[in-house]
N, C-alpha and C positions, 0 to 999 in steps of 0.2 A: 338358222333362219335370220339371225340377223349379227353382224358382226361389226367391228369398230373402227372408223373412218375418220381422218383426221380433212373437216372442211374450217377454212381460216384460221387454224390457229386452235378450234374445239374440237372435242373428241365427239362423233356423233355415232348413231351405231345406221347402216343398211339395213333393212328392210323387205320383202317380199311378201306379200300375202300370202296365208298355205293355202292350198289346195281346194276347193269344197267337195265336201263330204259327198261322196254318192247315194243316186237316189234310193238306189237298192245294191245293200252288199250281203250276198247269201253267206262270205265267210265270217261274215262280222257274227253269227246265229251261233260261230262255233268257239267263239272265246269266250273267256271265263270273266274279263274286264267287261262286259256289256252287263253278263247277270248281275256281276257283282254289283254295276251301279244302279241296276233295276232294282236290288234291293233296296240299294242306300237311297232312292226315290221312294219306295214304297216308306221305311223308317222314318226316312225324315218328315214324309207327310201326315204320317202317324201323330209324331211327336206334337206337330205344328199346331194339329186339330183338338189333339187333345188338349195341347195349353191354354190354348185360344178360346176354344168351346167353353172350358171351367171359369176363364175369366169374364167371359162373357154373361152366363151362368150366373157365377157368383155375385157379380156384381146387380144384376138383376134383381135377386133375393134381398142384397142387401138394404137396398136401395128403395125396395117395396115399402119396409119397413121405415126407413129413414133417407129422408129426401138425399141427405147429403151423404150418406153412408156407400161403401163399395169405392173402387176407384175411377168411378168416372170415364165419360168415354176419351179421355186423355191416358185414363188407363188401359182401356180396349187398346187404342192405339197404338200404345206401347208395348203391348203384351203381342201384337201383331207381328210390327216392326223386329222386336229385339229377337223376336225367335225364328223371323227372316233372318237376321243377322248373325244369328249363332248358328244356325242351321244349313245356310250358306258357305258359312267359313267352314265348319265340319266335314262337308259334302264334298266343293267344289274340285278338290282333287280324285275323289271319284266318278263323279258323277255331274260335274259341273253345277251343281247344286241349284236344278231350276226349281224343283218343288210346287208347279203352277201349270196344268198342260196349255196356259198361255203363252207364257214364255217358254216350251217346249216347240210351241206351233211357230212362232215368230223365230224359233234359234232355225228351224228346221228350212222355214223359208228363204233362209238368209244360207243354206244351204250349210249349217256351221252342227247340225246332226242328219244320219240320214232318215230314212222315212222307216225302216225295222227300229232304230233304236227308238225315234220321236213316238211311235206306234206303241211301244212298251213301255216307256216313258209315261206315255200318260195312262194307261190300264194299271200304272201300281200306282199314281198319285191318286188317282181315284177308290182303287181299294185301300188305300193307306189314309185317306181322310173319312171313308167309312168305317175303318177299323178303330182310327183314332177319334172320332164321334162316338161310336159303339163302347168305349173304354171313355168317354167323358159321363155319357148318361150313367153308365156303370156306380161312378162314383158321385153322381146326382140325380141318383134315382129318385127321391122327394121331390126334386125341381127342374128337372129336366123338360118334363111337358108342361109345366106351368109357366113354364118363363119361355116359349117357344125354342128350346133345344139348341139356338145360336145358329138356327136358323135365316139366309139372307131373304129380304121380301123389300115388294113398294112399299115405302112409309105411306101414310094416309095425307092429304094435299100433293103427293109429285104423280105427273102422269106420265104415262108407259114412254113416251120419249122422254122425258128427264132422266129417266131411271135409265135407260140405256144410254144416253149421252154420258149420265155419270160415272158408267162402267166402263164406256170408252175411251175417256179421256184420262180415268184413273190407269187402267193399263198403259193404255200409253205411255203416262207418267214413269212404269214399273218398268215397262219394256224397254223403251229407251234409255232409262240408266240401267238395264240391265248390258245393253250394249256397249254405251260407252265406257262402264265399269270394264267390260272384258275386252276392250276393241283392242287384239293383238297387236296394232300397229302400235298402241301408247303404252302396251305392255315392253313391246322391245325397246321401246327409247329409255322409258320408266321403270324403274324397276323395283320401287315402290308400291307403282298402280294395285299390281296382284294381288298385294297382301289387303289392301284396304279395297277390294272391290266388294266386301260384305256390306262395309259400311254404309255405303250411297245407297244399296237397292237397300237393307231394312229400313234406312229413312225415308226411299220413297212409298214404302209399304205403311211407314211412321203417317207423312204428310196426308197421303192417299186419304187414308183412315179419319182422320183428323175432317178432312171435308167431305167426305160422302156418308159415314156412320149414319149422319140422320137422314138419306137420303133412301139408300136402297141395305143400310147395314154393312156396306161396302163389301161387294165379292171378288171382283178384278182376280180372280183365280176359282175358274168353273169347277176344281175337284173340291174347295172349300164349302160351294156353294151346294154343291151333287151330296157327296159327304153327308151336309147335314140335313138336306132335302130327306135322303136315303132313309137316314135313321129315325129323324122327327116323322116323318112320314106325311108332314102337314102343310107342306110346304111348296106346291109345285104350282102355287097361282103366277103364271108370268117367270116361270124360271128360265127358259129359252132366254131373256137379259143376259144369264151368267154365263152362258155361252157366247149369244152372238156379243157380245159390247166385249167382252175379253179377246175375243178373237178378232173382231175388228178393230182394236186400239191394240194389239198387236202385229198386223197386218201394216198398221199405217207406220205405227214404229220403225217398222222394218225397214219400208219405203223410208221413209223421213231418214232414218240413218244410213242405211246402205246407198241410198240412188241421191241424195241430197249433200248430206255433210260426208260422207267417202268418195261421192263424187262416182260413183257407180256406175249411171248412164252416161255422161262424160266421159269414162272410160270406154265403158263399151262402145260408144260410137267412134270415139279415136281410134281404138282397135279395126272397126267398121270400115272406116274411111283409108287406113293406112293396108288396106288387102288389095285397093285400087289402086 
């Protein structure tokens, strides 16, 4: 895909875009590399929910008792973030370590999964952040319904458009360094890029957190949001937010990197014009 060309004097490497993924590929149903990563979607989301849920949790309890006690929501944050981070770098050689059926819908649009695997994709991060909710209350059963389960909702003062503008723009945030993190054209010049593309998306999961906590609890990832709706059970005033704002600040992502800074409809229309 890409090889090494000597322009003025530096070594650069060539280029081409792969392929995009088909919409539908019935032999893709019969490899073992597809389940395999449905798993490693379903685990890793497990993981994620259960970390995150406990911190969230714990912190709650702690903090009942003692204003300053627990880690603060600079600890949620963190506890978000780092386990994007480590759970991405884990994954991504399997399963490209989306973990969010936002960034599942956005890779899909962008034509970078097809529509069988993005379809399974998101049916195990969903069962895998119920699963991994169902194993957080487990081990806070005392506190689990008293502190709302880690449950996302409208804070009290933001109205129902704040609340989905803040999910929108927070994906976006996620979704777009999930692209440039992976954008195969800076992977073949860089060869660095790959290894560090955990990095940028748990920080923008870090930042995200950091400013919406107090707004909507920050979901920017509908199976986080399902998950713990699911299990709390208490949970489903205005949850259509964690869908529709994740999917649309994925959608615009898309747009914005694909057809903007890759220059996408510029392409296409060059294509367009040169058939004349």
């Amino acid at each position: 895909m890409a090889k090494d060309i000597e322009v003025g004097g530096e070594i650069m490497k060539d280029y081409h875009d792969p392929p995009p993924a088909p919409l539908i590929d019935p032999d893709e149903l019969g490899k073992w590399s597809l389940y395999r990563a449905v798993i490693a979607e379903f685990i890793a989301t497990l993981l994620f929910l259960y970390i995150t849920i406990l911190t969230v949790i714990g912190y709650k309890s702690q903090s009942a008792s003692d204003a300053c006690g627990g880690v603060g929501i600079l600890g949620i944050a963190w506890a978000f973030g780092g386990m994007i981070f480590v759970l991405v770098y884990c994954t991504a050689g399997i399963s490209g370590g989306h973990i969010n059926p936002a960034v599942t819908f956005g890779l899909f649009l962008a034509r970078k999964v097809s529509l069988v695997r993005a379809v399974l994709y998101i049916i195990a991060q969903c069962l895998g952040a119920i699963c991994g909710c169902g194993l957080a209350k487990a081990f806070q059963t005392a506190y689990y319904d008293e502190y709302g389960g880690g449950a996302n909702g409208l804070s009290a003062g933001y109205t129902i458009g704040t609340g989905l503008a803040a999910e929108i723009i927070g994906t976006f945030v996620l979704v777009y360094t999930v692209f440039s993190a992976t954008d195969p054209k800076r992977n073949a010049r860089d060869s660095h890029v790959p290894v560090l593309a955990p990095l940028p998306i748990g920080f923008a999961v870090f930042m995200v957190h950091l400013a919406t906590i107090p707004v909507t609890g920050t979901g920017i990832n509908p199976a986080r949001s399902f998950g713990a709706a699911v299990v709390f059970g208490k949970a489903w005033d205005n949850h259509w937010i964690f869908w529709v704002g994740p999917f649309l600040g994925a959608f615009i992502a898309m747009m914005y990197h694909q057809f903007v800074l890759r220059a996408g409809a510029v392409k296409a229309l060059g294509s367009f014009k040169s058939s004349y």
